[in-house]
C-alpha positions in Angstrom: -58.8 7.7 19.0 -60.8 7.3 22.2 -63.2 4.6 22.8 -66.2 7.3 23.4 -64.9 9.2 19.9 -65.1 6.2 17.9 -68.7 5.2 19.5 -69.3 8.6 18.8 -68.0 8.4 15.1 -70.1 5.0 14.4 -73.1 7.1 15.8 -72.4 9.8 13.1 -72.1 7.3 10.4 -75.2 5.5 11.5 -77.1 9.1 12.0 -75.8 10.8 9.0 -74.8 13.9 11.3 -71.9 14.8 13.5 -72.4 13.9 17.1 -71.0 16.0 19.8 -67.5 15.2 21.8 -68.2 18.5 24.4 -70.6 19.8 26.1 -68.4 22.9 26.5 -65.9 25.1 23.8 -62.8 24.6 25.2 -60.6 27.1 23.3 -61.6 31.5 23.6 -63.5 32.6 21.0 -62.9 36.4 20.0 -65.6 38.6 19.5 -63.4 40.2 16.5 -60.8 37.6 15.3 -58.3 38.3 12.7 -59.0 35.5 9.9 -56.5 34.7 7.3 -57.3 32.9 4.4 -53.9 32.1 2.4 -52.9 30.4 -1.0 -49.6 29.7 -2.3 -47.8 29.2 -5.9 -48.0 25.4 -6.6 -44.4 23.7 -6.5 -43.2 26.6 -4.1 -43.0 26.1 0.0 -44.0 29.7 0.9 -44.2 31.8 -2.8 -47.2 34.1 -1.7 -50.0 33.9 -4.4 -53.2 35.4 -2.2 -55.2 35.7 0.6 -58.3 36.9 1.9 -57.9 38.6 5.4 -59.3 40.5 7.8 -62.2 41.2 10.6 -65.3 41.6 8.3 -67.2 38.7 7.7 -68.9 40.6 4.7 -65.6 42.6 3.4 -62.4 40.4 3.7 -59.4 42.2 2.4 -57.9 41.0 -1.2 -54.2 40.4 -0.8 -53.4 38.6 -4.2 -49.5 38.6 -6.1 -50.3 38.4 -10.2 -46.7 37.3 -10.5 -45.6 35.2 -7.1 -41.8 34.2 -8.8 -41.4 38.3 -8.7 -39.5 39.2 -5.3 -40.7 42.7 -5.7 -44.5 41.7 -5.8 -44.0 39.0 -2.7 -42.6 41.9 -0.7 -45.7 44.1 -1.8 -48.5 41.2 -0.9 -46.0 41.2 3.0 -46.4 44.8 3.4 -50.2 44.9 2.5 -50.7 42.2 4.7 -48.3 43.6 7.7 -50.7 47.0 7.2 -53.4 45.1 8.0 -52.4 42.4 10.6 -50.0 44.8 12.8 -53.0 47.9 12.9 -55.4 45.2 14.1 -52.6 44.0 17.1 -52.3 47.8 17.7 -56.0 47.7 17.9 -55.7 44.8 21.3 -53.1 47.4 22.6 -55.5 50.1 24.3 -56.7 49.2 27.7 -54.5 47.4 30.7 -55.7 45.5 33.5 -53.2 44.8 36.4 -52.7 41.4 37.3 -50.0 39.3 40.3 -47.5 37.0 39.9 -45.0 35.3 42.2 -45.7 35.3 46.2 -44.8 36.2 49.0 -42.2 38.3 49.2 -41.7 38.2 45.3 -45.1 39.2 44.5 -45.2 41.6 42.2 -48.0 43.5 40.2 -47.8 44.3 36.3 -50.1 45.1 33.6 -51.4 42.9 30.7 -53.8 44.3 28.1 -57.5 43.2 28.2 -57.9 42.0 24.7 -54.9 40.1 22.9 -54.9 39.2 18.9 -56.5 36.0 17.9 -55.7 34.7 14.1 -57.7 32.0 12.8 -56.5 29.7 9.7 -59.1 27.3 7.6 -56.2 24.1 8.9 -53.3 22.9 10.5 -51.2 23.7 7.0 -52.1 27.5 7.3 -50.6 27.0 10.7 -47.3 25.9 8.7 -47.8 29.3 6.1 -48.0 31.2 9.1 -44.5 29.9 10.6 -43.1 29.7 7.1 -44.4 33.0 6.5 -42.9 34.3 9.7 -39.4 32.6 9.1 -38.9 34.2 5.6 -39.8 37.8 6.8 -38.6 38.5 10.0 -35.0 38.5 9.4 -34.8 40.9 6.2 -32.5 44.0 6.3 -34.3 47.0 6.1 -31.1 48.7 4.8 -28.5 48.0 2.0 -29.4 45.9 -1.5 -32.2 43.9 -0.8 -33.9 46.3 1.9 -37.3 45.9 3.1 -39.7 48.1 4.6 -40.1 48.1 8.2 -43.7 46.7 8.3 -41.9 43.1 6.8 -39.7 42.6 9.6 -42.0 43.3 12.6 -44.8 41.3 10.3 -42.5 38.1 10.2 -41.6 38.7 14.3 -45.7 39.0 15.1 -46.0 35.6 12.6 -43.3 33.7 14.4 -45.1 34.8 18.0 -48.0 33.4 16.9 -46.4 29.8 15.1 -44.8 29.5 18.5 -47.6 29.7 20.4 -49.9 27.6 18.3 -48.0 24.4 19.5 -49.4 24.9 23.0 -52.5 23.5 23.2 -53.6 26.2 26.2 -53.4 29.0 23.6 -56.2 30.7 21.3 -53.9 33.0 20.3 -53.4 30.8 16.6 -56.3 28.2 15.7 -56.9 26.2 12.8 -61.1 26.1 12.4 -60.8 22.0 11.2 -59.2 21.5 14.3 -61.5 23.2 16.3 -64.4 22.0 14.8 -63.2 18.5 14.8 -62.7 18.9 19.1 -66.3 19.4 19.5 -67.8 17.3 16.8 -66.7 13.7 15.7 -68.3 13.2 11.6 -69.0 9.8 10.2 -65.8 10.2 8.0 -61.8 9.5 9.0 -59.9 11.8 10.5 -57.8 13.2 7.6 -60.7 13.7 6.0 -62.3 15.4 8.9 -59.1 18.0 7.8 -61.2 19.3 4.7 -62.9 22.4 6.1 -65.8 22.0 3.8 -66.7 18.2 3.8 -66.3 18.8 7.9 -69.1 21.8 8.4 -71.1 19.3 6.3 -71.2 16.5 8.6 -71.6 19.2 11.4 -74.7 21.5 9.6 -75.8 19.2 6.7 -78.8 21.2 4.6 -82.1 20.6 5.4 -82.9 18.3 2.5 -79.2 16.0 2.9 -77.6 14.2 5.7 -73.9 14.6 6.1 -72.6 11.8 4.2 -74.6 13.0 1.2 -73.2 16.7 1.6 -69.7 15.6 2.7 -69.6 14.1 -1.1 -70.8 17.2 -2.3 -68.3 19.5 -0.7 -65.5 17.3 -2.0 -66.4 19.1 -5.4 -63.3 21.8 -6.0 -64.8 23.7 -8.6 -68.0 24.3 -5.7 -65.8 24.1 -2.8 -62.1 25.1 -3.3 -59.5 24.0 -1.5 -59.1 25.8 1.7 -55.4 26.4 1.2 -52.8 27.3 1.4 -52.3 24.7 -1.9 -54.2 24.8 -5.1 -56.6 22.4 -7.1 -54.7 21.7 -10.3 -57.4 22.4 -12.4 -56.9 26.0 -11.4 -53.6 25.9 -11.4 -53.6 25.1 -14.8 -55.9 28.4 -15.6 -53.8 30.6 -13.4 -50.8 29.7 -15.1 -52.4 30.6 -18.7 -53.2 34.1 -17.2 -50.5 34.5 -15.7 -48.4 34.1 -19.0 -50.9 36.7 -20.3 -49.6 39.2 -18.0 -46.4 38.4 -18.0 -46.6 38.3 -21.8 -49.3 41.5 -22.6 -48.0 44.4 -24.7 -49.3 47.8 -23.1 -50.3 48.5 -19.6 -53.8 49.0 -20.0 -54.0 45.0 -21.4 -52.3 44.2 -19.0 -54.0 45.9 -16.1 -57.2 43.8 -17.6 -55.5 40.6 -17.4 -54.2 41.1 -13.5 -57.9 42.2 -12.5 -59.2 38.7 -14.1 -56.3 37.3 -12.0 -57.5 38.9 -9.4 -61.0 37.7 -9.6 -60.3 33.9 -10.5 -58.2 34.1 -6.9 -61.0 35.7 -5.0 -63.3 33.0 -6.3 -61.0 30.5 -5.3 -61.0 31.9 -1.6 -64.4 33.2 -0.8 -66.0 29.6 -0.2 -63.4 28.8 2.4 -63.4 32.7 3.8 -67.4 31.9 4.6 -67.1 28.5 5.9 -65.1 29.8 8.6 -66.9 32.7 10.0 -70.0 29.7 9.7 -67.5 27.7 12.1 -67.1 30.5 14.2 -70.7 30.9 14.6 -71.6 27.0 15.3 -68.5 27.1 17.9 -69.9 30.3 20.1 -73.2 28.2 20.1 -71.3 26.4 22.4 -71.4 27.7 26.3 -67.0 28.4 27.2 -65.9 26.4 29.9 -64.8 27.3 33.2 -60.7 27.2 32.9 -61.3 29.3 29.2 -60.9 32.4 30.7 -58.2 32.0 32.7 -56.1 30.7 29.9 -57.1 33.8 27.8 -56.0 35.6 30.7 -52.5 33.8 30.1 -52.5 34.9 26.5 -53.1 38.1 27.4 -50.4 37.8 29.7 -48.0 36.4 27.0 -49.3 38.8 24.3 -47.9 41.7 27.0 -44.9 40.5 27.5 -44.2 40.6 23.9 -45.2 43.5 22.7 -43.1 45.3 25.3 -40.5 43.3 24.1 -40.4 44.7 20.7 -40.9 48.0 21.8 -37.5 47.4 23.9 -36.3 46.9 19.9 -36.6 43.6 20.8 -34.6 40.8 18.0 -36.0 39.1 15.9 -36.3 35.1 17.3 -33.6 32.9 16.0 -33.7 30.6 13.4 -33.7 27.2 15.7 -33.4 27.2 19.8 -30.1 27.2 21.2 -30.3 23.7 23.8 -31.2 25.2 26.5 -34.0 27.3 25.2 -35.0 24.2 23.3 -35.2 22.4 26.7 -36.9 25.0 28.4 -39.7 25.6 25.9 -39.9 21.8 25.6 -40.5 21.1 29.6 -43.0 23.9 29.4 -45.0 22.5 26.2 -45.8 19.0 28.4 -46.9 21.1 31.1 -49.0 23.0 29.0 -50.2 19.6 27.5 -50.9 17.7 31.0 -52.5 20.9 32.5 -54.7 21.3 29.4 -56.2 17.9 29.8 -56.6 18.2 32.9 -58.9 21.1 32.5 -60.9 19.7 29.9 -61.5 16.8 31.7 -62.9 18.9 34.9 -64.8 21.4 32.9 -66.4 18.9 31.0 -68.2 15.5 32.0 -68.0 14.4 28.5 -64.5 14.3 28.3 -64.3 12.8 31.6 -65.8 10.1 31.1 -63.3 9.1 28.4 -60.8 8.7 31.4 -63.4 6.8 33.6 -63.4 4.0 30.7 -59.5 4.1 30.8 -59.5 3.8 34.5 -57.7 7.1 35.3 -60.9 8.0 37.3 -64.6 7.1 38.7 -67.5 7.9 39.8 -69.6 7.3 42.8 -72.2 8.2 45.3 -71.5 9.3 48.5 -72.6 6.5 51.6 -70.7 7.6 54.9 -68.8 10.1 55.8 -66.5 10.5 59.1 -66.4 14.1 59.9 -64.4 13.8 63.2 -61.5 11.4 62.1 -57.9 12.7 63.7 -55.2 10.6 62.6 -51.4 10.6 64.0 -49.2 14.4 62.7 -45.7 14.0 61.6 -44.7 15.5 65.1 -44.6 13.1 67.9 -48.0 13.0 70.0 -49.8 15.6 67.4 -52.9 14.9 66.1 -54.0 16.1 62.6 -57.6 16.5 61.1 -58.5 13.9 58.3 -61.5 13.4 57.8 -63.3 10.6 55.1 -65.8 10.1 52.8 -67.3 6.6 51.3 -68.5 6.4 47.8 -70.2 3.4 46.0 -69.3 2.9 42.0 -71.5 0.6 39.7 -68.0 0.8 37.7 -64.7 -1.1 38.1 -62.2 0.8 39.9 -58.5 0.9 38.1 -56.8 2.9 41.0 -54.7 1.6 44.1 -54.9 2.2 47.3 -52.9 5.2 48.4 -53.5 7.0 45.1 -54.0 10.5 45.1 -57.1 12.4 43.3 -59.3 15.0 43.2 -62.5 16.0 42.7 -63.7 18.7 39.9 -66.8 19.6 42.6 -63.8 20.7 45.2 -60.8 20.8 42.9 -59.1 22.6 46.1 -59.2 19.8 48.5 -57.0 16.6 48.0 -57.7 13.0 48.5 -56.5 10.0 48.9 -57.7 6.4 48.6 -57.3 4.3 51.9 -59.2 1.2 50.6 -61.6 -0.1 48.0 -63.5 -2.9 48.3 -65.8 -4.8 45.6 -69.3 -6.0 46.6 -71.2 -9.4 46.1 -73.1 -7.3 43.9 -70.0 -6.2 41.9 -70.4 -2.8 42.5 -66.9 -1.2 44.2 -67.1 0.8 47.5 -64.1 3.7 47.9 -62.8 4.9 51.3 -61.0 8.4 50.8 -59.2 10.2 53.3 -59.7 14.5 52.5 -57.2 17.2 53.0 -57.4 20.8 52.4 -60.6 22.6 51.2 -62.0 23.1 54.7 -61.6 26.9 54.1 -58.4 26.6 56.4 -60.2 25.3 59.1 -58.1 22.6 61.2 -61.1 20.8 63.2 -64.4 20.0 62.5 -66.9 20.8 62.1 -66.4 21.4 58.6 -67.4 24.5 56.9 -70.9 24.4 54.6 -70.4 22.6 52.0 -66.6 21.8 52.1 -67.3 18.4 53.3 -69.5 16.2 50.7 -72.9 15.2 52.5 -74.3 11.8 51.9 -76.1 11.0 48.5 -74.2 13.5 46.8 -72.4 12.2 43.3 -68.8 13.0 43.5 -66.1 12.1 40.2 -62.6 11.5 41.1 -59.8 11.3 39.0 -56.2 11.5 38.8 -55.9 14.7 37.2 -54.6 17.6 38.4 -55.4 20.9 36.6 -53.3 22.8 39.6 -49.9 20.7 39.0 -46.7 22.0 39.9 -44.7 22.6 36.2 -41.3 21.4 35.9 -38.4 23.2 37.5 -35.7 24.7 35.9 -32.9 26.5 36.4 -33.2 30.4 34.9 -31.0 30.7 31.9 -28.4 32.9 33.1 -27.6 29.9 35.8 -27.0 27.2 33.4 -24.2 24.7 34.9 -21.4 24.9 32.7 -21.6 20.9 32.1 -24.7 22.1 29.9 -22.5 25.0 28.0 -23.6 27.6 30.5 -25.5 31.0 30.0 -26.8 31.0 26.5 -25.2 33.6 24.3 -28.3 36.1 23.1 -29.0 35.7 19.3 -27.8 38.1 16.7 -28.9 38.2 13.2 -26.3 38.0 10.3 -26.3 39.1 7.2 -26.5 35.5 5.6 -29.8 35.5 8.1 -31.3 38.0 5.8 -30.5 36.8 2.6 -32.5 33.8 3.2 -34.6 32.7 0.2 -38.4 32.3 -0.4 -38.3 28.4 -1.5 
């Protein structure tokens, strides 16, 4: 926890009402996201017992199993939810946009759709159902003894897609709504209880007549506020398993018809509370104006989303059960570039979360006192002269960066800098010598284009991220050395991949 989240915790505490970490939503917000509400049987990993799904804030789909230790039902509840998950994907598949990658003489153009699916979950375990969810489905046969229907397969490779991508903090494509919430707000409470969905939206949007301490306590009630999933309270637990011996124990079909409808409705109730509390998150969160880099990492997602899909209309295979080493490499170098770039773009869309790195001296801020707009110094060639021109800055603040660091500014996040001296005052204030390069609009002499060159008096943040970083570099997979086992072999599915169990 950072020092500006715990002030801000203590605040809340003090307050009685979450105070904010942002000034900006950081994650894409879909104007129709898919949301998915799930349960599971208690004492089973991934035995489907409900879920409320869907687009329709005021008519979520009933998925619910009345017997979740039949195979035949848990097959039923992933083909009823592949009908509705895979026609609203269809539904981001209709218009295209062109977009460029590489450059030079590798620049090529391709199309990416202009929507992509977005699936939000109440918390990080629905996250986990998802994956699960995905692992347990996408490898059935859909021929011989234990055949599936179609929908199951393609349902389980869509689920793994999105697990996948969740890890990457740059997507929206998979979002749990506590861990959203708890980005832009910090509660009065601790952090693993900031995961109950319920006690959190209190703290954030107490009633008018309570504080959120008060109605934090009161949504810790199960039989007001259910859990959000995917497990139980044991209290119902206990009821469900009464009615469910009903069923499995009732005499003629019309009885037992009765007893799966109460089934039906003693599920519903248990998921409705949380299936309102997050379109309520959804609305609090689009209160909040999207920052700058949001649509550009949307873009990406769009761009992955794409891919994808033309993928598995190549018949693409199902993904393997774990990542041969070089894919496991490869996806691993790419998730702490997604990580670092991420941050990066926070921090410059956001003065808020800046400032958390000014306190841990990975950047400062300061006012502009001299500049020196006509500064050549000596080129890498012999006798050439190179433009370079400076800026001085006065900080109130202690400076944590050395000489000859390199930074940049989110006001000119094109232009580099670098720090040729810094200098503390007999008033302990800290002036900061920086030597600029790039951002003049390609210009190679002064004088410098309007505005490309900070003017005196203006407020200027530096820092030493770098939203623009080069990511790592690796070989492509097909020129793997052979000291690392060379070319990976593509995966095929075996049979004893699609016998896998439920549990």
């Amino acid at each position: 926890m950072s020092v500006l989240s715990t002030v801000a915790t203590i605040t809340a505490s003090r307050t009685g009402r979450a105070e904010p970490l942002t000034t900006v939503r950081h994650q894409h917000l879909d104007e129709k996201p898919f949301v998915l509400v799930p349960l599971t049987l208690a004492g089973e990993a991934c035995a489907p017992l409900a879920a409320l799904a869907g687009t329709d804030p005021e008519h979520p789909a009933l998925l619910a199993v009345r017997q979740p230790r039949n195979r035949g039902e848990r097959f039923r509840f992933a083909e009823r939810l592949a009908a509705l998950l895979l026609t609203y994907i269809d539904g981001c598949r209709t218009e295209t946009e062109p977009y460029t990658v590489g450059r030079g003489k590798e620049k090529e153009e391709r199309l990416r759709f202009q929507r992509a699916p977005q699936l939000l979950v109440p918390n990080g375990e629905g996250i986990a159902y998802v994956r699960l969810l995905g692992r347990l489905t996408r490898l059935r046969a859909t021929d011989g003894p234990y055949a599936v229907d179609p929908s199951v397969p393609a349902l389980g490779k869509w689920l793994t897609w999105f697990a996948d991508l969740a890890e990457f903090p740059n997507s929206g494509v998979l979002l749990p709504m506590t861990r959203l919430l708890a980005a832009n707000w910090a509660t009065g409470q601790s952090s693993s209880e900031d995961s109950h969905l319920a006690s959190l939206l209190a703290w954030i949007d107490p009633p008018e007549d309570s504080d959120g301490a008060r109605a934090a306590r009161a949504a810790e009630d199960p039989t007001v506020w259910p859990p959000a999933g995917p497990s139980t309270d044991p209290v119902f637990d206990r009821t469900l398993h009464e009615l469910m011996t009903r069923y499995d124990e009732a005499s003629d079909n019309r009885g037992r018809e009765a007893i799966g409808r109460q089934i039906d409705r003693e599920l519903s109730g248990q998921m409705l509370p949380t299936w309102r509390l997050m379109w309520h998150g959804a609305e609090l969160l689009r209160e909040l104006p999207e920052g700058a880099h949001v649509p550009g990492r949307w873009a990406l997602d769009r761009r992955w989303f794409s891919e994808y899909a033309g993928y598995l209309d190549a018949d693409g295979r199902p993904q393997a059960r774990r990542d041969q080493a070089v894919r496991a490499a490869r996806r691993l170098a790419r998730l702490e570039d997604a990580v670092t770039r991420y941050e990066a773009e926070r921090a410059y869309d956001d003065p808020l979360v800046m400032a958390g790195y000014e306190l841990t001296g990975e950047a400062f801020t300061g006012t502009v006192t001299a500049r020196d707009e006509d500064r050549f110094v000596p080129g890498d060639r012999p006798g050439s002269q190179v433009w370079r021109p400076t800026i001085t800055l006065r900080a109130d603040n202690h400076i944590g960066l050395a000489v000859g660091t390199e930074v940049k500014s989110p006001a000119r996040p094109g232009q580099g800098a670098r720090i040729l001296e810094v200098r503390q005052e007999d008033d302990g204030g800290h002036t900061v010598v920086l030597q600029l390069k790039g951002g003049f609009a390609n210009k190679r002499k002064p004088p410098a284009p309007a505005g490309t060159l900070a003017e005196t008096g203006e407020e200027l943040t530096y820092t030493t991220l770098n939203p623009t970083a080069m990511p790592s570099a690796l070989p492509d997979e097909e020129n793997t050395p052979w000291t690392h086992g060379g070319p990976p072999q593509p995966y095929e599915p075996t049979d004893e991949d699609a016998e896998e169990t439920w549990e």
